[in-house]
C-alpha positions as CSV (number, residue, x, y, z in Angstrom):
1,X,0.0,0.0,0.0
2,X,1.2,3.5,-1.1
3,X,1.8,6.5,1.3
4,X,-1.3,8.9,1.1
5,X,-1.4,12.6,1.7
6,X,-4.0,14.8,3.0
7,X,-5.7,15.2,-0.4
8,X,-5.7,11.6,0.3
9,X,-7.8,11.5,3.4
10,X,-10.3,14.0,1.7
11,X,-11.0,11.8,-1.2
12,X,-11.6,8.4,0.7
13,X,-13.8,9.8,3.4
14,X,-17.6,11.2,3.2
15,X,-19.3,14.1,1.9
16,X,-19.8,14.9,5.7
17,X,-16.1,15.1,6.9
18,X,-15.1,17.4,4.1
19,X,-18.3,19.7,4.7
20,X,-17.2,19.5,8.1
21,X,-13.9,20.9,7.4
22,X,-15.7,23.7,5.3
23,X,-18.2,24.3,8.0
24,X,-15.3,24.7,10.8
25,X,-13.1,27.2,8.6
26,X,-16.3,29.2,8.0
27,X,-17.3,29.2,11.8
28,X,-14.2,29.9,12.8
29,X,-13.5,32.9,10.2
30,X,-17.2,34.4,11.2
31,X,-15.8,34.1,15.2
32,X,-12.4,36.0,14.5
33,X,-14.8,38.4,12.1
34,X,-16.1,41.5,13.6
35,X,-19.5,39.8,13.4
36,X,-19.7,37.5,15.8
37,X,-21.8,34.3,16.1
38,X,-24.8,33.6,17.8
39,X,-24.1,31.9,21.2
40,X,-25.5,28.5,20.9
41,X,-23.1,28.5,17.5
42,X,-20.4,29.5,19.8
43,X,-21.0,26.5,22.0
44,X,-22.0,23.8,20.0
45,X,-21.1,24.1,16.9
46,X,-17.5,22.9,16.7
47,X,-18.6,19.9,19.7
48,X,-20.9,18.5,17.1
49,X,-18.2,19.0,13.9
50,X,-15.6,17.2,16.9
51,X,-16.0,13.6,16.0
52,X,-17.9,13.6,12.6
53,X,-14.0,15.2,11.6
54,X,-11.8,13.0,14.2
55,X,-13.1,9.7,13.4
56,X,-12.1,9.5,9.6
57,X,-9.0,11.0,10.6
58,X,-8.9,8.1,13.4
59,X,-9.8,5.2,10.7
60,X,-7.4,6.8,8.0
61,X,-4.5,6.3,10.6
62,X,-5.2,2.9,11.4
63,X,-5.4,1.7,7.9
64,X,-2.3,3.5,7.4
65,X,-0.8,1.8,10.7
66,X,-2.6,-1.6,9.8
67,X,-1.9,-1.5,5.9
68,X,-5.6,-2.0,4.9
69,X,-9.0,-0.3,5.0
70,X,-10.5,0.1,8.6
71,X,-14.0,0.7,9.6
72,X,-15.1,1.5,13.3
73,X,-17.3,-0.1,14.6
74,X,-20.5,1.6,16.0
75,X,-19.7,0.1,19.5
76,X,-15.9,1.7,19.2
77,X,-17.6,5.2,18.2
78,X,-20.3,5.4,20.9
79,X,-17.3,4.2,23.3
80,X,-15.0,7.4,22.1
81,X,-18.2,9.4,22.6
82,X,-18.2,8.7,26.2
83,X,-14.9,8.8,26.7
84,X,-14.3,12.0,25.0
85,X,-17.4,13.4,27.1
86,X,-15.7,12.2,30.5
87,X,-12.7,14.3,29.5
88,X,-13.3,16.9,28.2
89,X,-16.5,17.8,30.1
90,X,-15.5,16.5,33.6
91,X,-12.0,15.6,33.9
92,X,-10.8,18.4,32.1
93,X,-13.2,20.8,34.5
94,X,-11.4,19.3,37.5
95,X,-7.6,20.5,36.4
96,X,-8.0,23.1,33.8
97,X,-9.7,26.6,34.8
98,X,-10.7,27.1,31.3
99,X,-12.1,24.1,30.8
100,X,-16.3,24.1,31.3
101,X,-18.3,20.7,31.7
102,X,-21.0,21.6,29.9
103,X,-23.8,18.5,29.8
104,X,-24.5,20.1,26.6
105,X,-21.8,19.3,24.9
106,X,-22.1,15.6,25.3
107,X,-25.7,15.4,23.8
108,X,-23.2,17.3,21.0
109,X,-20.7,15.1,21.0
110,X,-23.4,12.1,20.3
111,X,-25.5,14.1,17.4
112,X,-21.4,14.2,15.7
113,X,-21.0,10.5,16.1
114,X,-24.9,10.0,15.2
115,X,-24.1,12.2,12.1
116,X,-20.8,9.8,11.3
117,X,-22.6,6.7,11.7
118,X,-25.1,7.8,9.2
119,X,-23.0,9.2,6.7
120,X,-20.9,5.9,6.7
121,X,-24.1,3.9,6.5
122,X,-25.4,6.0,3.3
123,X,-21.8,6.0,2.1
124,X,-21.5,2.0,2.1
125,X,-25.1,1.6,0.7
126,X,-23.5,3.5,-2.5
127,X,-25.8,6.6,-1.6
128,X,-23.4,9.2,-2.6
129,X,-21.9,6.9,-5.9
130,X,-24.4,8.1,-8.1
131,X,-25.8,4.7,-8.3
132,X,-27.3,3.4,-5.1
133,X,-28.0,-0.2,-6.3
134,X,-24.3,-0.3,-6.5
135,X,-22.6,-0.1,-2.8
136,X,-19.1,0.9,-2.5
137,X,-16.6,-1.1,-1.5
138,X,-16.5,-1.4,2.7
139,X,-13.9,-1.4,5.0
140,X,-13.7,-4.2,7.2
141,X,-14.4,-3.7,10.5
142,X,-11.7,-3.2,13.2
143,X,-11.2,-6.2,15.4
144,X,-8.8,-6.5,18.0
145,X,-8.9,-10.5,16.9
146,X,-7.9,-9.2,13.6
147,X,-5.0,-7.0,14.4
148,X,-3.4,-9.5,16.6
149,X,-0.3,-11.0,14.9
């Protein structure tokens, strides 16, 4: 398998991360802006865009570490939901002053990983090929079974 580059990463993953990305650049260029942003944009936005962009990233390293295609599985993403939402919203609270621990943010963090799940779902089914009778090709799903040697 061949080294891939970032334009890499942005061809093999969803319609959702690299909307994401857009999404981000915009929201943060509007929050440097003299404009502003509404405050619940402020707050959630990014939480929500948090996992729908970290988890490609995530599977794109470990096919890169593990030489083939990878696919989290839904258990593994509703497990780094939680345990991004114990960290950042109440360990992080406990040491860091400008940390928050907002409950909010976790419902966030679960519509991002709701919003990944589906994407890869429609993605597999061949929803985005132009031909949905036709699914794309799917990663096989990460196993710790698997990766043993």
């Amino acid at each position: 398998m061949g080294h891939r580059s970032v334009t890499g990463l942005v061809a093999t993953n969803g319609v959702l991360f690299n909307l994401s990305w857009a999404a981000y650049l915009i929201f943060r260029s509007w929050q440097w802006g003299a404009g502003g942003v509404p405050q619940w944009m402020s707050s959630y936005f990014a939480d929500v865009l948090t996992l729908i962009v970290l988890l490609p990233i995530m599977e794109e390293l470990l096919s890169l570490l593990y030489r083939r295609a990878i696919c989290i599985p839904a258990l593994q993403v509703i497990f780094t939901t939680i345990y991004l939402f114990i960290v950042m919203e109440w360990l992080a609270p406990k040491y860091y002053s400008i940390a928050t621990g907002d409950p909010w943010d976790g419902l966030a963090y679960a519509l991002g990983a709701g919003c990944f799940l589906l994407e890869r779902r429609l993605k597999n089914k061949g929803a985005f090929s132009g031909n949905p009778k036709t699914p794309s090709k799917a990663p096989t799903a990460l196993s710790m079974t698997k990766l043993k040697n």
